[in-house]
N, C-alpha and C positions, 0 to 999 in steps of 0.2 A: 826510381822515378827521376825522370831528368827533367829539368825545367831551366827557361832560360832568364837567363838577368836582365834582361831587358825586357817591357811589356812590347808586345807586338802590335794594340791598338786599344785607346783609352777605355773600350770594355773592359778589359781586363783588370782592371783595380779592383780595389775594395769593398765592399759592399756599401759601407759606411761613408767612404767618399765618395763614391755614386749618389748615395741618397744626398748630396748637400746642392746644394743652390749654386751654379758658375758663378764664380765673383770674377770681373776684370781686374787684373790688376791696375795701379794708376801709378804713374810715377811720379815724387816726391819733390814736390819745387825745392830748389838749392838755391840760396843765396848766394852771389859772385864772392863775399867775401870770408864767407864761411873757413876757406883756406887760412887767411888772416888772422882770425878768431883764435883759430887751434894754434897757430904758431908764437902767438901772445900770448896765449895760456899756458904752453909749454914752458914757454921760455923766463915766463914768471916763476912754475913751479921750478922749474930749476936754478935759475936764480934766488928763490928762498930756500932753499935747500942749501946749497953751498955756503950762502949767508949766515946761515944755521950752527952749520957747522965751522966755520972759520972764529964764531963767538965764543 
């Protein structure tokens, strides 16, 4: 039985995710500084870490 990896048209799913309701996806507002955020955090944890161990 040969079958291919790829579905050839969204009938062919699951039963199971056929029976579910289409959800749109929505995409995720991001705050501009969010980048910021992560790199102060970062750089906190690493700075007590080092601090840590220099003690």
């Amino acid at each position: 039985m040969k079958r291919r990896l790829v579905l050839t048209d969204e009938a062919a799913g699951h039963p199971f995710r056929r029976s579910l309701p289409r959800v749109a996806a929505q995409a995720i507002p991001r705050s501009e500084d969010q980048d910021w955020k992560l790199f102060v955090l970062s750089f906190l944890a690493f700075f007590t870490c080092f601090y840590t161990f220099l003690l």
